[in-house]
N, C-alpha and C positions, 0 to 999 in steps of 0.2 A: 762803807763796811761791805764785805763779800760775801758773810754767811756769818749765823749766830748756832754754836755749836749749843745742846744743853743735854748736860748728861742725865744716867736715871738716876742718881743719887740725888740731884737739883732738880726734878718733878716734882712740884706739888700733889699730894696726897690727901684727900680729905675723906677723912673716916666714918662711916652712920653706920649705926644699927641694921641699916639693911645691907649696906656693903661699902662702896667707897670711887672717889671720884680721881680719876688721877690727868695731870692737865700735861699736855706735850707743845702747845700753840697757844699764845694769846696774846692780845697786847699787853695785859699783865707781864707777862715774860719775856717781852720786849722783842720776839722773835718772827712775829704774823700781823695781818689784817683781819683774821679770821680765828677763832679758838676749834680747836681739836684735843680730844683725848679719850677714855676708858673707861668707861662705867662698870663695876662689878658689882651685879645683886646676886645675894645668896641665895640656896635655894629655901622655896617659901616666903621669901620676903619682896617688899615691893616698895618701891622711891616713893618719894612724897607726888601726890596728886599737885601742878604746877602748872605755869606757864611762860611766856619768854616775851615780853612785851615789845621787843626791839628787834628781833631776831629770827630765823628759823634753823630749825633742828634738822639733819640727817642723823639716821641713829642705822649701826650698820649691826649684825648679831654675827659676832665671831666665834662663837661659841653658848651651848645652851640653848630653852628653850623658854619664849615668855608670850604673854600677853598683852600686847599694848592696846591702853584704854584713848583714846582720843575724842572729847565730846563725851556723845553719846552711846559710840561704838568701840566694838575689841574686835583688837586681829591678833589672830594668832600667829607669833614669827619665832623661825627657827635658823640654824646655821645659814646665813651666805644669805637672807631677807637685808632688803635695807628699806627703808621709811623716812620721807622726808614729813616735819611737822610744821606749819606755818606759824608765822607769828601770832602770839595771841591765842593760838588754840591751846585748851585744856590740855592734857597729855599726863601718864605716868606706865610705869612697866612693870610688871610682877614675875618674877622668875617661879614659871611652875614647873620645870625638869625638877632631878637628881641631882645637877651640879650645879658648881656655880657659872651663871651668864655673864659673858663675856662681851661689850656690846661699846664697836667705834660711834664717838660722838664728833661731829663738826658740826658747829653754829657760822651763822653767815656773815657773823661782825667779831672782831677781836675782843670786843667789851662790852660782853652781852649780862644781860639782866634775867633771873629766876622769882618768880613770886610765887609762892605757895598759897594756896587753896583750900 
């Protein structure tokens, strides 16, 4: 096989109360080694407090403005910040702007694992 096209009507989508996750790469999707995709929090609202057992996170901000909590510490990140989270560490984000955060995800395995907190 040469390449694996997926359009945006075939991105998975998955919707929360705080905003929604939309997947571009995974072994799910039969297209990668590695998962990638889009995190949108609202403003005011914050992901679930979690971790990644298997995996680590880059989280890039393409937009908006949040607080990411890791552990015991917050940083605060705005447009064009990226943060790599390691496996096992605690982590969530909270969108304190006006709008809504805009925020690229790449994990370091295709078929990564979430545990909530």
């Amino acid at each position: 096989m040469d390449y694996v096209l997926l359009k945006n009507e075939d991105m998975p989508v998955q919707e929360f109360e705080w905003g929604s996750l939309t997947w571009y790469a995974s072994k799910e999707l039969s297209n990668t080694v590695y998962t990638q995709g889009i995190c949108k929090i609202k403003p005011g609202k914050q992901n679930t407090l979690h971790y990644h057992p298997d995996s680590s996170e880059t989280i890039h901000v393409k937009k908006g403005k949040i607080i990411h909590s890791i552990g015991d510490k917050t940083i605060e990140m705005s447009q064009g910040d990226t943060i790599t989270v390691f496996e096992k560490v605690i982590h969530n984000a909270a969108n304190i702007g006006d709008e809504e955060a805009e925020l690229f995800i790449c994990f370091s395995k295709g078929e990564r694992s979430t545990c909530s907190v």
